[in-house]
N, C-alpha and C positions, 0 to 999 in steps of 0.2 A: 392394169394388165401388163404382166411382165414379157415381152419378148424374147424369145432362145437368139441371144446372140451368138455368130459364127465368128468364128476368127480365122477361117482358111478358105479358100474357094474349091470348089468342085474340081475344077483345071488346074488347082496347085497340089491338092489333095491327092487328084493319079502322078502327078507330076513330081510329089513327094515320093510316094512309092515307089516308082522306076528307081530314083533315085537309091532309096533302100535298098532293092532288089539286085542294083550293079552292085552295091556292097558288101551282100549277104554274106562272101569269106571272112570278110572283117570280124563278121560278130561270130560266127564260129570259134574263133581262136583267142579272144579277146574279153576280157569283163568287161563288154559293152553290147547295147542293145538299142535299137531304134522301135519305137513303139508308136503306131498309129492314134492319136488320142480322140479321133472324130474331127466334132466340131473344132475341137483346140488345137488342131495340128498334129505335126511326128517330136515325140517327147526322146530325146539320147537319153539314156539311161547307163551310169557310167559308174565302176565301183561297189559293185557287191557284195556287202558282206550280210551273212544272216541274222546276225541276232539285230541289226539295223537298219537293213534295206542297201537303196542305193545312196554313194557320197554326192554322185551329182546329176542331175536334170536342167536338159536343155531342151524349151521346145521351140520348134522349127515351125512357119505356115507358108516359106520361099525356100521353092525347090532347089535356088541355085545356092543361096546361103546355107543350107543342109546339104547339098556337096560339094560343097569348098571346105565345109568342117570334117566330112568325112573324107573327104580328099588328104586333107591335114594328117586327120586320123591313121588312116592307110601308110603315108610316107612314113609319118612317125616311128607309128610301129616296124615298118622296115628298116630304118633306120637304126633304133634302140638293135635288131636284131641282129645285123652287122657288126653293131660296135660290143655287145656282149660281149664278156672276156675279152677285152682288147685293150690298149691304150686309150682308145679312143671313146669308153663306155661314158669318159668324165666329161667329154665334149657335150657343147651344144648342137640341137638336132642340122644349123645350116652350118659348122663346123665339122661335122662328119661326112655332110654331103660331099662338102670342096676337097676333104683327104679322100674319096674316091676316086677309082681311076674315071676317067670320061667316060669309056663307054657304059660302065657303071650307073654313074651319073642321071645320062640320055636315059641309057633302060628303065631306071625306078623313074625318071619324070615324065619319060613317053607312057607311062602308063594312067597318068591323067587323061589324058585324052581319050583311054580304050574307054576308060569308065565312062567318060564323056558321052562317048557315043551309045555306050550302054545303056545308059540312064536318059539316053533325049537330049543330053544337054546342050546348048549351041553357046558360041562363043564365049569362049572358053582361052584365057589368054596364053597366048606361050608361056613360060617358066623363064627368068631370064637369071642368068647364073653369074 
Protein backbone atom coordinates (compact mmCIF):
# COMPACT_ATOMS: atom_id res chain seq x y z
CA UNK A 1 0.00 0.00 0.00
CA UNK A 2 1.65 3.22 -1.10
CA UNK A 3 1.17 6.15 1.09
CA UNK A 4 0.59 9.96 -0.29
CA UNK A 5 3.44 11.44 1.16
CA UNK A 6 3.59 15.35 2.22
CA UNK A 7 6.43 17.38 2.09
CA UNK A 8 4.96 20.72 3.50
CA UNK A 9 2.60 21.16 6.66
CA UNK A 10 -0.64 22.69 6.73
CA UNK A 11 0.84 25.75 9.08
CA UNK A 12 3.79 26.13 6.40
CA UNK A 13 1.55 25.87 3.46
CA UNK A 14 -0.74 29.22 4.83
CA UNK A 15 2.52 30.42 5.95
CA UNK A 16 4.00 29.98 2.55
CA UNK A 17 1.26 31.85 0.90
CA UNK A 18 1.29 35.04 3.03
CA UNK A 19 4.54 34.97 2.16
CA UNK A 20 3.60 35.00 -1.61
CA UNK A 21 0.98 37.36 -1.33
CA UNK A 22 3.58 40.25 0.41
CA UNK A 23 5.31 39.53 -2.84
CA UNK A 24 2.63 39.67 -5.39
CA UNK A 25 4.35 43.22 -7.05
CA UNK A 26 7.43 41.25 -7.55
CA UNK A 27 5.95 38.81 -10.03
CA UNK A 28 3.91 41.51 -11.83
CA UNK A 29 6.93 43.05 -13.16
CA UNK A 30 9.19 40.21 -13.39
CA UNK A 31 9.65 36.74 -15.35
CA UNK A 32 9.12 35.10 -12.22
CA UNK A 33 6.15 33.33 -10.45
CA UNK A 34 5.71 31.42 -7.20
CA UNK A 35 3.28 28.61 -7.70
CA UNK A 36 1.42 26.65 -4.90
CA UNK A 37 2.42 22.87 -5.68
CA UNK A 38 0.04 21.27 -2.78
CA UNK A 39 1.55 18.55 -1.15
CA UNK A 40 5.04 19.51 -2.64
CA UNK A 41 5.23 22.94 -1.51
CA UNK A 42 5.50 26.94 -3.38
CA UNK A 43 7.47 25.86 -6.71
CA UNK A 44 9.60 29.71 -7.89
CA UNK A 45 9.27 29.49 -11.28
CA UNK A 46 11.91 31.70 -13.00
CA UNK A 47 12.67 32.45 -16.72
CA UNK A 48 10.21 32.02 -19.24
CA UNK A 49 10.55 31.37 -22.37
CA UNK A 50 7.78 29.61 -24.69
CA UNK A 51 8.85 27.34 -26.90
CA UNK A 52 10.70 25.78 -23.57
CA UNK A 53 9.05 26.57 -20.41
CA UNK A 54 10.71 27.75 -17.33
CA UNK A 55 14.89 27.94 -16.96
CA UNK A 56 14.48 27.54 -13.36
CA UNK A 57 12.55 25.85 -10.41
CA UNK A 58 12.79 26.06 -6.96
CA UNK A 59 10.56 24.55 -4.57
CA UNK A 60 10.08 26.04 -1.15
CA UNK A 61 8.00 23.98 2.10
CA UNK A 62 9.75 26.90 4.77
CA UNK A 63 8.07 29.89 4.87
CA UNK A 64 11.06 31.81 6.11
CA UNK A 65 13.53 30.33 3.33
CA UNK A 66 10.91 31.43 0.57
CA UNK A 67 11.21 34.84 1.97
CA UNK A 68 14.60 35.34 2.37
CA UNK A 69 14.81 34.19 -1.47
CA UNK A 70 12.25 36.41 -2.38
CA UNK A 71 13.49 39.14 -0.28
CA UNK A 72 16.77 38.61 -2.41
CA UNK A 73 14.68 38.69 -5.34
CA UNK A 74 12.98 41.99 -4.51
CA UNK A 75 16.41 43.99 -3.55
CA UNK A 76 17.92 42.64 -6.64
CA UNK A 77 15.66 43.66 -8.82
CA UNK A 78 15.91 47.13 -7.41
CA UNK A 79 19.00 47.22 -7.58
CA UNK A 80 19.78 46.05 -11.42
CA UNK A 81 17.10 48.95 -11.66
CA UNK A 82 19.12 51.69 -10.23
CA UNK A 83 22.17 50.83 -11.83
CA UNK A 84 20.68 50.49 -15.50
CA UNK A 85 22.38 52.94 -17.70
CA UNK A 86 24.75 53.78 -15.22
CA UNK A 87 28.31 53.18 -14.38
CA UNK A 88 27.29 51.09 -12.15
CA UNK A 89 25.11 48.34 -14.20
CA UNK A 90 28.78 46.25 -14.22
CA UNK A 91 28.81 46.30 -10.51
CA UNK A 92 27.85 43.68 -8.18
CA UNK A 93 24.33 43.55 -6.64
CA UNK A 94 26.28 44.46 -2.66
CA UNK A 95 28.57 47.00 -4.76
CA UNK A 96 25.78 49.00 -5.91
CA UNK A 97 24.36 48.99 -2.69
CA UNK A 98 27.44 50.69 -0.86
CA UNK A 99 27.63 53.61 -4.04
CA UNK A 100 24.13 54.56 -2.73
CA UNK A 101 23.64 57.50 -0.94
CA UNK A 102 22.44 56.28 2.83
CA UNK A 103 19.30 57.30 2.96
CA UNK A 104 18.93 55.33 -0.12
CA UNK A 105 20.46 52.51 1.31
CA UNK A 106 18.11 52.40 4.70
CA UNK A 107 14.92 52.81 2.29
CA UNK A 108 15.44 49.71 -0.02
CA UNK A 109 16.63 47.71 3.30
CA UNK A 110 13.80 49.04 5.60
CA UNK A 111 11.70 47.51 3.37
CA UNK A 112 12.35 43.97 4.36
CA UNK A 113 10.95 44.33 7.35
CA UNK A 114 7.41 45.92 5.64
CA UNK A 115 7.32 42.65 3.86
CA UNK A 116 8.08 41.17 7.06
CA UNK A 117 5.29 42.11 8.59
CA UNK A 118 3.28 41.54 5.54
CA UNK A 119 3.92 38.18 5.30
CA UNK A 120 3.67 37.04 9.34
CA UNK A 121 7.17 36.77 9.35
CA UNK A 122 9.01 37.11 12.87
CA UNK A 123 12.50 37.54 13.44
CA UNK A 124 13.85 38.79 10.86
CA UNK A 125 17.54 40.04 11.32
CA UNK A 126 18.69 43.60 10.76
CA UNK A 127 20.66 44.14 7.49
CA UNK A 128 24.04 44.84 8.55
CA UNK A 129 25.95 47.01 6.07
Amino acid sequence: MNKKKTYITDEEKEKCQKVVDAFAELFENEDLTVVNAGKYGFIKLQYFRSHLGFDNAFSFNDSKRLFNDLWNEWLDTQLLNIADNTPMEEMDYDDILKCLPQETQQKLLGMQKRFAEKAGIEDIPDNIM
